[in-house]
C-alpha positions in Angstrom: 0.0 0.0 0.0 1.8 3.4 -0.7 2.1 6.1 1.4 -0.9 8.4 -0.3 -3.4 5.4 0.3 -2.3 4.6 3.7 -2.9 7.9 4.7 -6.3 8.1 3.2 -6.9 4.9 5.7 -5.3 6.8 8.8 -7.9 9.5 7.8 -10.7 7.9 7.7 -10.0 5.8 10.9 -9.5 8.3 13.2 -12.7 10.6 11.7 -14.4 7.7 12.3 -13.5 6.1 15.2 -15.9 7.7 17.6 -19.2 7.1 15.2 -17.7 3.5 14.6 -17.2 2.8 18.6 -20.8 4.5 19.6 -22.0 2.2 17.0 -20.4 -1.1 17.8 -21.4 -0.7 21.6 -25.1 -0.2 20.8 -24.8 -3.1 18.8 -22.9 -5.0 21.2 -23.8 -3.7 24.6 -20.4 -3.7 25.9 -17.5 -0.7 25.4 -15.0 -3.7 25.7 -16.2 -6.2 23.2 -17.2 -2.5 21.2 -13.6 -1.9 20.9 -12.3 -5.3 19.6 -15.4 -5.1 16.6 -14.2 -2.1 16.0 -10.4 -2.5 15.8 -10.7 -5.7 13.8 -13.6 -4.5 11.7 -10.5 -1.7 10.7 -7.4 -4.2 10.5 -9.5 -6.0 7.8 -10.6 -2.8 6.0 -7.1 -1.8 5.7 -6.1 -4.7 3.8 -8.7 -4.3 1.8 -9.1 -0.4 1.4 -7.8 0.4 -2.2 -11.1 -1.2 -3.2 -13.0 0.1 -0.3 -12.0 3.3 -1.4 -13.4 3.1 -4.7 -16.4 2.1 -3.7 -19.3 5.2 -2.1 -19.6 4.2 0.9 -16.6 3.2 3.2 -18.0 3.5 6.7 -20.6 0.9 5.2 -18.3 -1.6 4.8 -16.4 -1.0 8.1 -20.2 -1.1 9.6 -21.2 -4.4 7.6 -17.6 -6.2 9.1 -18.2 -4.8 12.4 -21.9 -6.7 12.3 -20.7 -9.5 10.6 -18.0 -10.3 13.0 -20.3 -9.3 16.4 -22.3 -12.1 14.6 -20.2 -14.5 14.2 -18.6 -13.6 18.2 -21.7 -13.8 19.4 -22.5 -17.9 17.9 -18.9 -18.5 18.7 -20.1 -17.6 22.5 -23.4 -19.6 22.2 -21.4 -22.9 21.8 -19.5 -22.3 24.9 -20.4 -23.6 28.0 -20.9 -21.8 30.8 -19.0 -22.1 34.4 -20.2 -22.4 38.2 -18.7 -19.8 39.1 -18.9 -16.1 37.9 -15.2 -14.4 37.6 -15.4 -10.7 39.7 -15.3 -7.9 36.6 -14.1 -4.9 37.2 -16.5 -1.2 37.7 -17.4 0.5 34.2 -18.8 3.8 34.5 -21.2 4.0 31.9 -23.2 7.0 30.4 -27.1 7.0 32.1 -29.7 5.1 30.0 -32.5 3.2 30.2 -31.2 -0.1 31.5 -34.5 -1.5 31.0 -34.3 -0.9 27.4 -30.4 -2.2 26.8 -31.2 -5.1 28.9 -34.4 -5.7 26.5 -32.1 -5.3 23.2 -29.2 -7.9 24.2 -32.4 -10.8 24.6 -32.9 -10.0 20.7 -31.6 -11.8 18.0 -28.1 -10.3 16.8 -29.9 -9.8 13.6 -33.0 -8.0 14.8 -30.5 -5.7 17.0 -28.4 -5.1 14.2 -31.4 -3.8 12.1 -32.8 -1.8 15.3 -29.3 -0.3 16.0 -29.1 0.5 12.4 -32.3 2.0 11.7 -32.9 4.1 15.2 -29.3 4.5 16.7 -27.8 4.8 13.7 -30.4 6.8 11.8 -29.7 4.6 8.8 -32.5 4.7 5.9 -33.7 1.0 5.4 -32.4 0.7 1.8 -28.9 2.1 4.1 -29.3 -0.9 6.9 -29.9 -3.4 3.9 -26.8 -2.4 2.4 -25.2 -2.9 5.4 -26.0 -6.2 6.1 -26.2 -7.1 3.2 -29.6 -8.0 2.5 -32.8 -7.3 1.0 -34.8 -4.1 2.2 -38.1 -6.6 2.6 -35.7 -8.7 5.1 -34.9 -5.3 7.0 -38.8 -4.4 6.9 -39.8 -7.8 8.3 -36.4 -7.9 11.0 -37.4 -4.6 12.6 -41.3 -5.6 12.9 -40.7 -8.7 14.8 -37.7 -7.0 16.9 -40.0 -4.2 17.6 -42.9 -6.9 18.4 -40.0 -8.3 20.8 -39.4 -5.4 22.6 -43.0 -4.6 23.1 -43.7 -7.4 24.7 -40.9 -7.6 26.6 -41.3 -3.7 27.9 -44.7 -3.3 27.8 -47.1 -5.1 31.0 -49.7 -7.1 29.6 -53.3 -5.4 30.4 -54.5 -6.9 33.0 -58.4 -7.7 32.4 -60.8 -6.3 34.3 -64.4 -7.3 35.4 -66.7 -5.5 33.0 -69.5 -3.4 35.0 -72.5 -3.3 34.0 -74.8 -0.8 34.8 -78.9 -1.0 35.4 
């Protein structure tokens, strides 16, 4: 890679990088495991970025290997099996949110939170969130109904019936 082109990369990375880590935590729920998607989703643009550069969008395909690789993290941690014992972790200070809400997203599919991420974090168009999954915008459409579905039910209280009253 010559000089010119590797600092088109350094550009771009460190414009970037705060968008690309707010992003990757949303998507991930974790600053930590944020970080890694984000460093490696970068270490494999860069050996690909003379032809992500000639393509329109860059930050897509940093966003699509930063999905695809919390993807493929997160069925790599399915198939693990889980301990007695829980290892103390260490105090993050986080920024206030709804912990209801974050705790609601991480039950969803890595799919469905991808597409919600995408569409209402990221502010992405659906034709935009397609592209970066690489999908079709009907698959988008139908993955952000049921996600949204999800989350309803999960934050929402069912009604509870009443008696009806009836009046003489």
């Amino acid at each position: 890679m010559d000089e010119v082109t590797r600092a088109t990369f350094d550009d771009f990375a460190r414009s970037r990088m705060p968008a690309l880590l707010r992003f990757a935590h949303a998507l991930s729920g974790d600053p930590h495991t944020a970080a890694d998607l984000v460093q490696d989703a970068l270490e494999r643009t860069v050996l690909a970025w003379p032809r992500v550069i000639r393509q329109d969008d860059p930050e897509g395909y940093v966003r699509r290997a930063i999905v695809n690789r919390h993807i493929s993290r997160w069925r790599k941690l399915r198939r693990e099996r889980l301990s007695d014992s829980v290892p103390e972790s260490a105090y993050v200070p986080t920024a206030p949110h709804d912990d209801e809400l974050w705790a609601s997203l991480a039950l969803l599919a890595p799919r469905q939170r991808a597409v919600l991420v995408l569409r209402f974090y990221e502010d992405l168009s659906e034709a935009q969130t397609a592209e970066v999954l690489g999908c079709a915008v009907g698959t988008v459409k139908s993955q952000t109904s049921k996600a949204l579905a999800r989350l309803r039910r999960q934050l929402v209280p069912p009604q509870q019936e009443s008696e009806p009253t009836w009046t003489a």
